[in-house]
C-alpha positions in Angstrom: 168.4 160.6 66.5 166.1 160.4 69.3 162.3 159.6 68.3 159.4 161.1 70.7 156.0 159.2 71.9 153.4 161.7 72.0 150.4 160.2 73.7 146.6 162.4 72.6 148.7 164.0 69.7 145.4 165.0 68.1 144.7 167.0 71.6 145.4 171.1 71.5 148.4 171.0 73.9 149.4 167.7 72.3 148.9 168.9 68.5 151.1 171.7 69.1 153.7 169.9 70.7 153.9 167.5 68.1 154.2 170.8 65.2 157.0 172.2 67.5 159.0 169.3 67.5 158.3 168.3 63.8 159.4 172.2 63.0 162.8 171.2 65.1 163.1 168.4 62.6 162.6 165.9 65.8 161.4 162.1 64.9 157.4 162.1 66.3 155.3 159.3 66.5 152.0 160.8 67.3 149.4 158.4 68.3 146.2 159.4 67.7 142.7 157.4 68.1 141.7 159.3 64.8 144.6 159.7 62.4 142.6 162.1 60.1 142.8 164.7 62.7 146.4 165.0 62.1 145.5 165.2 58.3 147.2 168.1 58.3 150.7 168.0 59.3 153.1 166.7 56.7 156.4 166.1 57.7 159.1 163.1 57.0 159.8 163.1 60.7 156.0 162.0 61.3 154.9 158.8 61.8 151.3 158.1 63.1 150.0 155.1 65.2 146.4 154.8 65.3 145.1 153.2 68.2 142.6 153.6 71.9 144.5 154.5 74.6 141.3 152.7 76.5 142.9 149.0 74.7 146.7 148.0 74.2 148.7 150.1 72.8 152.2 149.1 74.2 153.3 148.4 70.5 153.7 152.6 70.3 156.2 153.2 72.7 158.5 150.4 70.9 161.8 152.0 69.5 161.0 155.4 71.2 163.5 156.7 73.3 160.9 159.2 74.9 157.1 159.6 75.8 155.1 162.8 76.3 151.7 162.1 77.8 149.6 165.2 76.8 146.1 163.0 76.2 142.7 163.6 78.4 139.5 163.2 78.4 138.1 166.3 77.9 135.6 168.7 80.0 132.7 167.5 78.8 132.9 163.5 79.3 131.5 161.8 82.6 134.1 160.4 85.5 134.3 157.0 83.7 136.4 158.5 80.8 138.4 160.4 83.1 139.3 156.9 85.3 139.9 155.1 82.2 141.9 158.2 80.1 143.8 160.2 83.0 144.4 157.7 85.4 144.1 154.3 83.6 145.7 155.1 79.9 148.6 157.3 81.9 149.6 154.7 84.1 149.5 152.1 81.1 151.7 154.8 79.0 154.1 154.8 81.9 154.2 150.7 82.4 154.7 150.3 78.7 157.8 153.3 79.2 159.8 151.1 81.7 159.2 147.9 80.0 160.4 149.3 76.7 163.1 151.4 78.3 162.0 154.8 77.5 165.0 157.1 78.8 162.6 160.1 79.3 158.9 160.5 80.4 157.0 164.0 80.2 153.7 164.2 82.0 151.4 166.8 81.5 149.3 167.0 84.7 147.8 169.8 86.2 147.8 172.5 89.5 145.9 170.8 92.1 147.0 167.3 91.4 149.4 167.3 94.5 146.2 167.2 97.0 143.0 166.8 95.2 141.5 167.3 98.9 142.2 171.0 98.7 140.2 171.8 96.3 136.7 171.1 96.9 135.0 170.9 93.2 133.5 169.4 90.7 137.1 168.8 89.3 137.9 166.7 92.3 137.7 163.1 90.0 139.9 164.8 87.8 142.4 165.8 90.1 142.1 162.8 91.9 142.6 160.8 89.0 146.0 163.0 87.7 147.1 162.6 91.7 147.6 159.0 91.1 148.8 158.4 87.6 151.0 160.8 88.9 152.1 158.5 91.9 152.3 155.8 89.9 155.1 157.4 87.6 157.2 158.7 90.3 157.1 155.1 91.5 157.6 153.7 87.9 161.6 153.9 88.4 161.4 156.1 85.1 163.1 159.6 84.4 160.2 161.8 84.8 159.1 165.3 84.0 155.9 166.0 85.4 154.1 169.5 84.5 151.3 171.1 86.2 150.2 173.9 84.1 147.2 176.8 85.5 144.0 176.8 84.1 144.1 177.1 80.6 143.4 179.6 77.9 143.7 179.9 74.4 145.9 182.8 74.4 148.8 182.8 71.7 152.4 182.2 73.1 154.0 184.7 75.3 156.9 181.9 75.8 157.2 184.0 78.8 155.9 181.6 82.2 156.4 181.5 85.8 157.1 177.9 87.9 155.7 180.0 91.2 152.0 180.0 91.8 150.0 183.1 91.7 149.0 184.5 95.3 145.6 186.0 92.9 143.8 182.5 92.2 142.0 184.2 88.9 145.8 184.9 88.1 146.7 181.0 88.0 146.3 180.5 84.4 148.4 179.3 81.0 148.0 179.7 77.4 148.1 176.1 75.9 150.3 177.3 73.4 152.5 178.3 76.0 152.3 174.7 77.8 153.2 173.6 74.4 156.7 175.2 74.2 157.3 173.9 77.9 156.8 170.9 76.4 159.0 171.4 73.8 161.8 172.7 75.8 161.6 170.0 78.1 162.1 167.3 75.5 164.9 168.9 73.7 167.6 170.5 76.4 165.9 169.8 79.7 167.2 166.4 80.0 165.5 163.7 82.7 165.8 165.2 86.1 162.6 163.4 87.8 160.9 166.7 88.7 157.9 167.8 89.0 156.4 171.8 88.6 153.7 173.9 87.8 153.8 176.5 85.2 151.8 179.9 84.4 151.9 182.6 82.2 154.6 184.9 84.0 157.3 187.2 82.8 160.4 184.9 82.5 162.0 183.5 79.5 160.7 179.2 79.2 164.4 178.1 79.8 165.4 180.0 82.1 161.9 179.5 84.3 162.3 176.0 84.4 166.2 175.3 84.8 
């Protein structure tokens, strides 16, 4: 059985993921810088590496056959922690990939990320910094999957999304939970296809949105 790498496990998006995929009786290692945030899931297809994503932690990705990088930095850190977390620990995750010959690598980035000039914020580091891990994966030689979700809310699941961006900017949005079941789909039937696409809350079924 296949056995999934998922990188800021601890994370919202990341935590649920990992649940989904336990639920599916999927192999998980969840690597976590605190493992006690993941005190709670108990499950004989969890196994839990505790480690910084700012130091080594190629040893993680060993025997995995694919990696979902759902870590961040958060909203409320400085531009140093988003260099060294979403660019610098995401093109690390994706080196370590190709040198352990991971078949399959899931990227959660986000809207905005194709052209960070375009967008004239205070996100622009951010976006900058998810524009070029993102380069460096397509460039990796890897299977990849990179998503862009909307801005994010803590709606519960619809599991209903659209891949097609919202004319209506305040429109552009995603529950997490429902980013979480993109992920989900995507690492059990959606195969490696080296694609890239954003996704919102929309009105059509998750496998059917993203075939």
């Amino acid at each position: 059985m296949s056995k999934t790498l998922i990188i800021g496990a601890s994370g919202q998006i990341g935590k649920m993921a990992t649940e989904l995929l336990l639920k599916n009786e999927q192999n998980v290692v969840a690597l976590v810088r605190d493992k006690s945030k993941l005190s709670d899931l108990d499950s004989p297809f969890l196994s839990i590496v505790e480690q910084d994503l700012e130091g080594d932690f190629s040893n993680a990705v060993n025997g995995c056959d694919q990696v979902i990088f759902a870590a961040g930095s958060g909203g409320s850190t400085g531009t140093d922690k988003t260099v060294l977390i979403d660019l610098w620990a995401a093109t690390k995750a994706a080196t370590y990939s190709k040198e352990h010959g991971v078949k399959h690598f899931i990227m959660v980035s986000s809207i905005g990320a194709d052209d960070p000039d375009a967008i004239e914020s205070d996100l622009k580091p951010y976006l900058v910094a998810k524009h070029m891990a993102d380069r460096h994966l397509i460039n990796s030689g890897l299977n990849y999957t990179i998503v862009r979700p909307g801005s994010l809310t803590n709606e519960n699941a619809s599991k209903l999304i659209s891949t097609e961006r919202p004319k209506d900017r305040d429109k552009a949005i995603i529950s997490r939970e429902n980013v979480a079941h993109v992920l989900f789909t995507i690492a059990t039937e959606q195969g490696s296809n080296r694609c890239i696409f954003e996704v919102f809350d929309g009105d059509k079924p998750i496998k059917a949105a993203i075939k």
